[in-house]
N, C-alpha and C positions, 0 to 999 in steps of 0.2 A: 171726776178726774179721768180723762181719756187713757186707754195702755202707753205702756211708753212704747215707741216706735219699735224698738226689738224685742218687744213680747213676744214670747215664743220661742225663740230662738236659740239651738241650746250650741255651746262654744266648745271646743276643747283646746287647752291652752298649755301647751305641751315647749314652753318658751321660758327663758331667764333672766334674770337680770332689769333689764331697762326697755329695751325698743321693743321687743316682743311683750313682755308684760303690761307696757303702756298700751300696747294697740286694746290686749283684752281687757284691760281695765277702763278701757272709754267704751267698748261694746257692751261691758258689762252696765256703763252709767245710761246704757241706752236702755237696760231692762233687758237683756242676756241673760239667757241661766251660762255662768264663762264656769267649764269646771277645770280647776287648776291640776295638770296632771305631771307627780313630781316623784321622783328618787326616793326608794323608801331610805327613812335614815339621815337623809340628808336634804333634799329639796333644794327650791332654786335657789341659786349661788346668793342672793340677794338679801335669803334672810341669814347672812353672817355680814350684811355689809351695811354700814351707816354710822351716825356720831355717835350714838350712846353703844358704848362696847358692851352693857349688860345684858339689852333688846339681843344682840349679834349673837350673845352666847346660847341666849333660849330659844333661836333659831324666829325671832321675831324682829330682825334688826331693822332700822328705820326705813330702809332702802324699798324694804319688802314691803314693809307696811302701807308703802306711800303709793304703789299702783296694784295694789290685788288686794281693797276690799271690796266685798261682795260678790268675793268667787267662795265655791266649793276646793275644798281639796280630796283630789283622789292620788293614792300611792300606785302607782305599778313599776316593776321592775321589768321593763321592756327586754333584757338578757335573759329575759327566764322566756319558756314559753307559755307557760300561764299568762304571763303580764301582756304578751303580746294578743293572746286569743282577749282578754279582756278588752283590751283599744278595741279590737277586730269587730266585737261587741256594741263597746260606745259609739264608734265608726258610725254603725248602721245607723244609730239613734241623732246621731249629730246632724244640724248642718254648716260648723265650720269645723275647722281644723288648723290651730296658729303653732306655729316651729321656727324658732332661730339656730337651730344646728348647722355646720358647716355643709355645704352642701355635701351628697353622698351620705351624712350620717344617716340617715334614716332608712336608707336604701340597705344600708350593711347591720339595720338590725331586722330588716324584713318586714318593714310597716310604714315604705317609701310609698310616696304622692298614688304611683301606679296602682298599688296595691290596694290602697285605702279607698282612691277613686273609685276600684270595680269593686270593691266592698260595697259602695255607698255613691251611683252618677250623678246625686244632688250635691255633694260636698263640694263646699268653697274650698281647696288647701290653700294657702297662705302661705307660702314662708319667705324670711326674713333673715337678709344677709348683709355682712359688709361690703360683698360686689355684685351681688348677684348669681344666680344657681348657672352660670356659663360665663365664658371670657377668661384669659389668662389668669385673672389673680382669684378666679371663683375661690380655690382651696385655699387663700389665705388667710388666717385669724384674722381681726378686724374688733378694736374698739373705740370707741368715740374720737379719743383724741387721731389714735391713727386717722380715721375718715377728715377728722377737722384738717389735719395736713396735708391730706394727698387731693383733695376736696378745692384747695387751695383757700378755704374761709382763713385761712390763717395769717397765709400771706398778706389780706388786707385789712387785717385785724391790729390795732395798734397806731403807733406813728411812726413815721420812714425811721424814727432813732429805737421804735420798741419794738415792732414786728420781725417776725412772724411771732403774736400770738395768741393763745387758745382761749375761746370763750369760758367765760365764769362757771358755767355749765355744760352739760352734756349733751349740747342741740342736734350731734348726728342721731343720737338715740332717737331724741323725742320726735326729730322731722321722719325716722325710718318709720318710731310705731307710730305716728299719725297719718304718714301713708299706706300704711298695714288696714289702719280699721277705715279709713275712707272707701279703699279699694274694696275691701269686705265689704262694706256696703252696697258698693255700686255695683256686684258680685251677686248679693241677695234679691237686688233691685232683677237683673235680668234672668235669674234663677224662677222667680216670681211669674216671669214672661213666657217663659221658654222650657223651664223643669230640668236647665242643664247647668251643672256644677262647675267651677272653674279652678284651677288652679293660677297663683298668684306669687308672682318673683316680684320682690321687693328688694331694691339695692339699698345699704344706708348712702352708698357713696353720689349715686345719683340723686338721693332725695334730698344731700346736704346741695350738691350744683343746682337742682330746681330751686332750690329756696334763694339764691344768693340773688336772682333776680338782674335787677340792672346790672349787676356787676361780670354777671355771664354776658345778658347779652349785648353790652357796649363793646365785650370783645367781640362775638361776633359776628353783629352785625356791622359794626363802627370800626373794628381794630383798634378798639381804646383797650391799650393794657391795664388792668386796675392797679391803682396802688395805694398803700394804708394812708389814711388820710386823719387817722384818731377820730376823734367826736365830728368834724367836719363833714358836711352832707357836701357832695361831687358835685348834685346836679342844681346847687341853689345857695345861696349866701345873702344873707345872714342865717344860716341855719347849722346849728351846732351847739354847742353846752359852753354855758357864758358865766364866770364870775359874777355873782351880786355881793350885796351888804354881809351876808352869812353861809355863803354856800352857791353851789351850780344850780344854773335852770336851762333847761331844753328849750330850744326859739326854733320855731323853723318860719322864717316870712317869706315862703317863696314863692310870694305873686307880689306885683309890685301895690298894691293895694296896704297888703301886709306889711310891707316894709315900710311905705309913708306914713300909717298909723304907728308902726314904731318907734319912727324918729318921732314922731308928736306926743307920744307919749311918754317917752324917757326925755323930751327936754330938748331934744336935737334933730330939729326940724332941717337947720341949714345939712345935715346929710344925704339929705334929698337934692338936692341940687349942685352940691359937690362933686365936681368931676369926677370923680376915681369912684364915686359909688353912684352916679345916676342910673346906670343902664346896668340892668340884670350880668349882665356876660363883664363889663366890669365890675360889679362887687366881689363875683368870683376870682375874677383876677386880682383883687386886692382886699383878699377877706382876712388876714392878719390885721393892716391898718384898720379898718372896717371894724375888726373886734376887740382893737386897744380903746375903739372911739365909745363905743358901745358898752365897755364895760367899765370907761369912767362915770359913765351917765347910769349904768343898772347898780353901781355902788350907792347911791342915797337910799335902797329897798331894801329888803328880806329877798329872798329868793319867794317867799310863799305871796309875799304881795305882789310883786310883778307879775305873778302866776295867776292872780284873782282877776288883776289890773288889765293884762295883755288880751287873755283868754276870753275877757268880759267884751273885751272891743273885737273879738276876733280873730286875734294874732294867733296861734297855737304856740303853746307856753307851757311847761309843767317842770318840777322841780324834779331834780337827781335825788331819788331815796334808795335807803337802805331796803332789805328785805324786809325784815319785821315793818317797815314804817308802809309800806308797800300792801302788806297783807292785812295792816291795821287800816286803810282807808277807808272812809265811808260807804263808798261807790264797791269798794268790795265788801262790803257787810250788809250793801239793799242788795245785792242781788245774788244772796246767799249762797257766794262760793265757795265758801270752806265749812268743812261738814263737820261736825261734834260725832266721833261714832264710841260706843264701848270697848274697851279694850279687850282684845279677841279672849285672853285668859284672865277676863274679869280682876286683874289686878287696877288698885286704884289710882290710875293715873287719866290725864287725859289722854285721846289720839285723837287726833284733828288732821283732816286729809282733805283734798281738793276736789272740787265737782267738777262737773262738764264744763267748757268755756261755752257752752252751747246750752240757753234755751228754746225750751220745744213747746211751745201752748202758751209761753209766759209761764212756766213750770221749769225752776232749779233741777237738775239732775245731777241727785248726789247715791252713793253707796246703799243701796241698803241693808247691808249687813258690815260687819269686822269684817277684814282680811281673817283668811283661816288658819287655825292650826297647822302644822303639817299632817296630812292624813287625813283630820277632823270629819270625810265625810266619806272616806270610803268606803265603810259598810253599805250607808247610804245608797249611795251611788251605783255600788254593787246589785244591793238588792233591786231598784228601780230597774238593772239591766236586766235583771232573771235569776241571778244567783239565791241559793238556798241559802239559810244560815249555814247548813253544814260544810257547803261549797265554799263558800266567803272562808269561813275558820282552817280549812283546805290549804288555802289559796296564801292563809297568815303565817299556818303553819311551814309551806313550801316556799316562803319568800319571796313571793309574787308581786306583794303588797304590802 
């Protein structure tokens, strides 16, 4: 078995919650040493937040659990100055450095990007905002739904009678931390080249606009305002979430290829030649009638038959499922994306957490260790820097760590 691509590579992950945590928890599925650097006493906000209030109370809540396993945890209390000389420490030994603090935080506890650079000219710094470390709203707080709003995904979220609104999920989070470890990489990549360190502004607010895709640039390239359209695809019809016999299914036939295999396969061949739906640019213009016609004809199926039926001939087809039915799929169990790990405090339950969406060699990359205790590795960690026992116990006893 080859190293995983970020062997070697030791992280420090000085981040909370969601965007900043996802980014080191996919460096870490890459084979990162990611060590998680947290508030003695309390740690990231995360592990008090999730559905089982019991996890929340043992500072293990599900939230936390679900993007930092197979990190270390180290305590420092960055207001002390022990805790700072300790980063100052880790610093040299690193080559990244991840932070979602508002910008300025870091700066006013004395262990800003500046600082840590001339500590350490190989460091990647990373951090990770709702607008970015400059522009009017830099010093604004900033959480998902806010970014979903101001972002505008909101606005065409929905249908003209439901919008504006907010996706089932957290997506400004996850698009911020997945541009977080990308750019890290691509960071390590010319670091590799050149032996120079980078510093890295990550906006959420711009990584939710890059992701929206067409819908940016029809405005402006096109001056097409978008508008919520519900399940309906813009630029194509028949494509959208269709009644069958028991439930919705996803069609997208947007080549006309795919759409005369569809009318011949649901029965309704004369829709081809029917004026108001021959020509692409009409169906869109009359993709209501189009999908009253369509879903008397998808009603003789199941939603899972049409799906086998369509998909087999080439139409793209898949049925609307739940989560659980989602994570229960076969196609997600050959390619071993959710990982079975031990419960960090060997209590007996299961924890099952998600791998990389990315194989490397034909090789799953998943966790390999639990998400850590709070603390669980600071002696550790300590010692690896140079500290003594005596120093370490110093450092416990002055509330450093």
């Amino acid at each position: 078995m080859t190293p995983p691509l970020l062997d070697g590579v030791r992280v420090l992950d000085l981040t909370n919650v969601l965007a900043g945590p996802l980014a080191g928890y996919q460096l870490a599925l890459q084979g990162a040493d990611v060590i998680k650097v947290e508030m003695p006493g309390s740690g990231d906000l995360a592990r008090r937040l999730g559905a089982d209030r019991s996890l929340s109370e043992d500072l293990l809540g599900a939230s936390f659990l679900a993007q930092n396993a197979g990190k270390r945890s180290l305590t420092l209390n960055l207001k002390s100055p022990e805790g700072r000389e300790a980063l100052l420490r880790a610093v040299r030994e690193a080559d990244v450095l991840l932070e979602n603090f508002r910008p300025g935080v870091m700066d006013r506890l004395g262990v800003g990007a500046g600082t840590l650079r001339a500590e350490n000219p190989r460091l990647v710094y990373c951090a990770i905002s709702g607008f970015g470390q400059t522009g009017p709203l830099r010093e604004r707080p900033a959480y998902d739904q806010i970014v979903q709003g101001l972002s505008g995904m909101m606005s065409v979220t929905g249908t003209p009678d439901t919008a504006p609104l907010r996706a089932g999920f957290p997506v400004a989070d996850t698009l911020g931390g997945m541009a977080a470890a990308y750019a890290v990489a691509a960071a390590l990549v010319r670091r590799g080249r050149t032996g120079e360190g980078a510093f890295i502004d990550v906006s959420m607010l711009e990584s939710a606009l890059t992701a929206m895709g067409w819908v940016t640039s029809n405005y402006l390239i096109s001056g097409r305002e978008p508008q919520p359209m519900g399940n309906e695809n813009f630029t194509a019809a028949p494509s959208g979430t269709f009644a069958t016999a028991d439930g919705h299914l996803n069609i997208a036939a947007n080549r006309q290829q795919q759409y005369t295999t569809l009318c011949r396969l649901v029965g309704r061949e004369d829709l081809t030649t029917d004026p108001r739906f021959a020509h692409p640019a009409d169906r869109k213009t009359h993709r209501e009638p189009l999908r009253t016609e369509l879903e008397q004809a998808l009603a003789a199926r199941t939603a899972q038959e049409w799906e086998e039926i369509l998909s087999a001939a080439g139409v793209p087809a898949a049925r609307v499922l739940s989560v659980p039915d989602a994570l229960g799929l076969e196609q997600i169990r050959a390619r071993d994306f959710v990982h079975a790990l031990p419960f960090p405090d060997d209590r007996d339950r299961p924890l099952h957490v998600l791998g990389s969406p990315v194989r490397v060699d034909d090789e799953p990359a998943g966790a390999p260790a639990p998400p850590p205790l709070l603390g669980e590795h600071t002696d550790d960690v300590l010692a690896e820097l140079g500290y003594t026992p005596a120093e370490i116990s110093e450092l416990h006893a002055r509330g450093a760590v």
